[in-house]
C-alpha positions in Angstrom: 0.0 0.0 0.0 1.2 3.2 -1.2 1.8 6.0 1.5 -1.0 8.0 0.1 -3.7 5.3 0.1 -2.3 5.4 3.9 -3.0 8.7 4.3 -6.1 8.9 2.8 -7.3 6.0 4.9 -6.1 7.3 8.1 -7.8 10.4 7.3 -11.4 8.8 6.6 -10.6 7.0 9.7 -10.5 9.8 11.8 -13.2 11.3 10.7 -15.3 8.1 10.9 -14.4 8.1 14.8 -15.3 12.0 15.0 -18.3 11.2 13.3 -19.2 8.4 15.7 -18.1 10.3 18.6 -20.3 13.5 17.7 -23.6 11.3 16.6 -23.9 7.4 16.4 -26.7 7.5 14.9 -26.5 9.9 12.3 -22.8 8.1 11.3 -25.1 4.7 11.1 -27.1 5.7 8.4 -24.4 7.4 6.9 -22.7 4.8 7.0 -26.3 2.3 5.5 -26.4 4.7 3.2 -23.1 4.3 1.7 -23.3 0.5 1.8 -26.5 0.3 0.1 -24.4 2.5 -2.7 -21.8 0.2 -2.7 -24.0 -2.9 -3.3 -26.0 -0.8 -6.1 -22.3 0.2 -8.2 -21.2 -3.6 -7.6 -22.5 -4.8 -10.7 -20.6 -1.7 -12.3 -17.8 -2.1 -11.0 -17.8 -6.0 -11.5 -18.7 -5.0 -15.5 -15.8 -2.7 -15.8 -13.0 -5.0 -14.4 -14.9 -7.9 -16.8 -14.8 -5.3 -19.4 -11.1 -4.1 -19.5 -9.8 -7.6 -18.5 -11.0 -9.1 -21.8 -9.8 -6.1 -24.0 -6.3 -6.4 -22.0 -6.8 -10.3 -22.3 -7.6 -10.4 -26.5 -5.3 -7.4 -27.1 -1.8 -8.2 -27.3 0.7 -5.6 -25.7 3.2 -5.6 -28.6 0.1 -4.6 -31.0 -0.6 -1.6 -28.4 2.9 -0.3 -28.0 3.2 -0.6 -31.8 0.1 1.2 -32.8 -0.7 4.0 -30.2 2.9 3.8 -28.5 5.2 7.1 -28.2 7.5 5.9 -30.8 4.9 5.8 -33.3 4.6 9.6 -32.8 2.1 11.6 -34.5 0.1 9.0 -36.4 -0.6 6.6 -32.8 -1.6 9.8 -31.5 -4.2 10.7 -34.7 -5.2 6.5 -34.3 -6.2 6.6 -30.9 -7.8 10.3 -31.2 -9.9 8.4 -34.2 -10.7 5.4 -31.7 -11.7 7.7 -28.9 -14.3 9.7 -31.4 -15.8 6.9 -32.5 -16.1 4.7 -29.5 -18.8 4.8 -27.2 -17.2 3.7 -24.0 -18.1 5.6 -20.3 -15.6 7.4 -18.4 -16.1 4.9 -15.9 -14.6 1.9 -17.9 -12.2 4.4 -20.1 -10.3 5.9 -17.1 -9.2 2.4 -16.1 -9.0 1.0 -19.6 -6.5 4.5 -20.4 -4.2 2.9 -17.6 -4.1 -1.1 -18.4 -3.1 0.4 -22.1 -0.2 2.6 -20.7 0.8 -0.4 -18.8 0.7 -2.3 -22.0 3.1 0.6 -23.8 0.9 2.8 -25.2 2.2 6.3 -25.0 0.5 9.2 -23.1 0.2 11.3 -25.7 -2.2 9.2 -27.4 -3.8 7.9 -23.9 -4.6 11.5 -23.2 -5.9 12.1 -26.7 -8.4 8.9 -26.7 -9.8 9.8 -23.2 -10.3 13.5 -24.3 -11.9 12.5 -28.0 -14.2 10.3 -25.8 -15.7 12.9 -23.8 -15.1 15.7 -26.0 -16.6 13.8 -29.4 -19.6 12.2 -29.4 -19.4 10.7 -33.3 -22.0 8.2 -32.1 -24.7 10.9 -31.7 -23.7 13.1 -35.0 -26.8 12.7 -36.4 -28.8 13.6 -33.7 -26.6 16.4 -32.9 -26.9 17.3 -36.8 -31.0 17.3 -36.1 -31.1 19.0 -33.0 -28.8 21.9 -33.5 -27.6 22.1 -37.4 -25.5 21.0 -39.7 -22.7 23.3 -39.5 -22.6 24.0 -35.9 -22.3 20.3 -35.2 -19.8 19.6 -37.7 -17.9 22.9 -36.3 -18.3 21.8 -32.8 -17.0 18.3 -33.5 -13.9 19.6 -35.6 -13.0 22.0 -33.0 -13.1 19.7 -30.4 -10.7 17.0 -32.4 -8.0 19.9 -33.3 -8.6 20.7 -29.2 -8.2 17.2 -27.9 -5.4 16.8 -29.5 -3.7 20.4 -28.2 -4.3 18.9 -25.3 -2.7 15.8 -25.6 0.3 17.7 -26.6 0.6 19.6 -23.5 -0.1 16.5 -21.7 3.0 15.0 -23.6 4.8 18.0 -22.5 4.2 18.5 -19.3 4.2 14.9 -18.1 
């Protein structure tokens, strides 16, 4: 255990016992409260490890580090910036997902690019975007936000 998650821990402890010490029974149902949460995101949780151990499991790393990896520069950068446009994958399973494919050599650049596409782009609902608020302005919007997600990879590549 890192000495953060120690920290962290000690900290919530703490203010557990203060908590208990100022009003038992307000603490309990805090404290049913947040269990009744954790049995309602278990099923989510459970999906997203099921979820990001069979896209670690099928894809191999070398195939990773050779398509989005930081030696293949700018063009693993524009393939995973493509992936995370098109995609339709929630920040809770992309966040984690973004980390097993570091871990598997992709590079940060293009990590940072695919998890800002995804939020950023939504390709998936174009047409209802196109419907809802025009043509151009969708098109514009979604164009804007590609050329922006992938400033801010850069930076990210810079600064980390």
């Amino acid at each position: 255990m890192s000495l953060t998650a120690i920290v962290i821990d000690s900290l919530v402890g703490a203010c557990l016992l203060a908590s208990l010490l100022k009003d038992r029974e307000k603490t309990a149902s805090a404290l049913r409260i947040a269990l009744n949460a954790v049995k309602r995101m278990g099923p989510s949780v459970l999906a997203v490890i099921a979820v990001i151990g069979l896209i670690v499991g099928f894809i191999p790393a070398k195939w990773i580090a050779s398509t989005i990896g930081s030696e293949k520069g700018a063009l693993g950068l524009l393939i995973a910036a493509a992936l995370g446009s098109v995609l339709f994958i929630p920040a809770l399973i992309a966040f984690p997902l973004a980390k097993s494919l570091l871990d598997m050599g992709a590079g940060l650049m293009s990590m940072a690019a695919f998890i800002t596409t995804l939020t950023m782009i939504g390709f998936v609902f174009l047409p209802l975007e196109i419907r809802e608020l025009d043509r151009r302005f969708a098109l514009l919007r979604n164009g804007l936000s590609f050329l922006v997600a992938l400033a801010i990879a850069l930076i990210m590549g810079l600064i980390l």
